[in-house]
Every structure is written in structure tokens, then in C-alpha cells.
N, C-alpha and C positions, 0 to 999 in steps of 0.2 A: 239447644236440644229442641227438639220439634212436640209439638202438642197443637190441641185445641186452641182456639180463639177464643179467650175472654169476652164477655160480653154483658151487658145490663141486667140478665138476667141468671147471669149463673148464680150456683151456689157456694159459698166459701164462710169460714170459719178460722176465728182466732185459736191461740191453743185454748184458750177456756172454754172455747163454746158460745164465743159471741159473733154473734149473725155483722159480716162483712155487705156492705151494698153498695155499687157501683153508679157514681153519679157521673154519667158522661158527657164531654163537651160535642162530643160525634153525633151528627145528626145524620149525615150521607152516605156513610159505610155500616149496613147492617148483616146481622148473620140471624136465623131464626127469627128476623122481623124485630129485631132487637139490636142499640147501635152497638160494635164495635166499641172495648174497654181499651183507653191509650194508657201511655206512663202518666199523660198530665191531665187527667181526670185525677175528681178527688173518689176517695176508700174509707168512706169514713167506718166505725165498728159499732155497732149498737148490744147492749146487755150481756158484755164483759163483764164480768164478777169479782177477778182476779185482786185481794188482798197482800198487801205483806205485813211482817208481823215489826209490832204489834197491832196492826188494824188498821194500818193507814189501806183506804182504799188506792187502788193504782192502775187499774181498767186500759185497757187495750182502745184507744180510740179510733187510727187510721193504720192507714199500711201503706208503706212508702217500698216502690220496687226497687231493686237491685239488679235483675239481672232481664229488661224486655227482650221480646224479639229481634231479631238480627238482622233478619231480611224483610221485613212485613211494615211498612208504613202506611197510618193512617191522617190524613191531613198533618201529614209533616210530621208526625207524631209516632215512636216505633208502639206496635199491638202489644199488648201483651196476652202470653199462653197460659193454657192452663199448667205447664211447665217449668214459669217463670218463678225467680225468685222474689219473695218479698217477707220484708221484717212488718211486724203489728209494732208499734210503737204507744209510749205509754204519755200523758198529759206532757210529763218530764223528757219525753222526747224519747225515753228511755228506751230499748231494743226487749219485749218482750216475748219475741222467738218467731218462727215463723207460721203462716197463715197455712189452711189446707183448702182446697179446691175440690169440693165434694163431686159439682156435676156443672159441665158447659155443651152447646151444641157440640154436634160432633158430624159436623160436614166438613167444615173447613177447618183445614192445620196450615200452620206456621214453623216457620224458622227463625 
């Protein structure tokens, strides 16, 4: 499905409300003067809250994609859209639902 280009600067969110931030390997391919987000960057998640009961904390730490871009490579690597699928996973590796994508440049889409 076609969308926006991810990128170092957008904005994205766990289902809790924890700030997602894009640590990228991309130094050559930018959009907004910001590099291009690939699959093999890390996502890491910072101030997840996310409990379960009885209290064990269980925090949303990264986000592992699912479904990148189809047509769009960056250094070998498919982009990923603001489109794209991806799960927050929990320390436990565990699948704590998916991420949202608040706000990315919006010059360049992808497939």
C-alpha cells in the first residue's frame, strides 16, 4: 500500500503512548534533511507504561516490521512507509499490538 516515507524524524507511538524513535543506519538517502527509516534500523520505544496484572511491568520496547515497502530500496535495504506494518514487542519478545504513525514528511511516497 503506498504511503509516506518514514524517516528519523517522524512521529510514532506504541499502543500505550510510548514515544517510538528511529535510530538509522542511512546516512545518503534523506527526505526533509533527515535520513530515510529502512527495515534494519533499530525502533527502539521509550516511556511505555504498559502493565499486566498483577503488576508485572511489560513495556513496549522496539518495533519489529512486518510488512516494508515493496518497491523503494534504500542501501539494499526495503524503506519503510508510514503505511507499513509493524508489531511493538514486549522485553519477552512478546507481540503487544501495533505501532501508530502520527506525522512523516509528506513529499515523497512509496510502494
Amino acid at each position: 500500500m503506498p504511503g509516506f516515507l518514514l524517516h528519523v524524524g517522524a512521529t510514532a507511538i506504541c499502543p500505550h503512548a510510548g514515544q517510538v524513535s528511529v535510530i538509522s543506519s542511512n546516512a545518503r538517502v534523506l527526505v526533509s534533511s533527515q535520513p530515510v527509516a529502512t527495515l534494519g534500523d533499530n525502533y527502539p520505544v521509550a516511556g511505555c507504561a504498559f502493565t499486566v496484572p498483577p503488576g508485572k511491568p511489560q513495556p513496549c520496547l522496539k518495533v519489529q516490521w512486518m510488512v516494508p515497502a515493496s518497491r523503494v530500496l534504500v542501501g539494499g535495504q526495503p524503506a519503510v512507509l508510514q503505511t507499513s506494518a509493524g508489531l511493538c514487542l514486549s522485553p519477552e519478545q512478546a507481540p503487544q499490538g501495533p505501532l501508530t504513525v502520527l506525522a512523516t514528511q509528506v513529499r515523497v511516497r512509496g510502494i
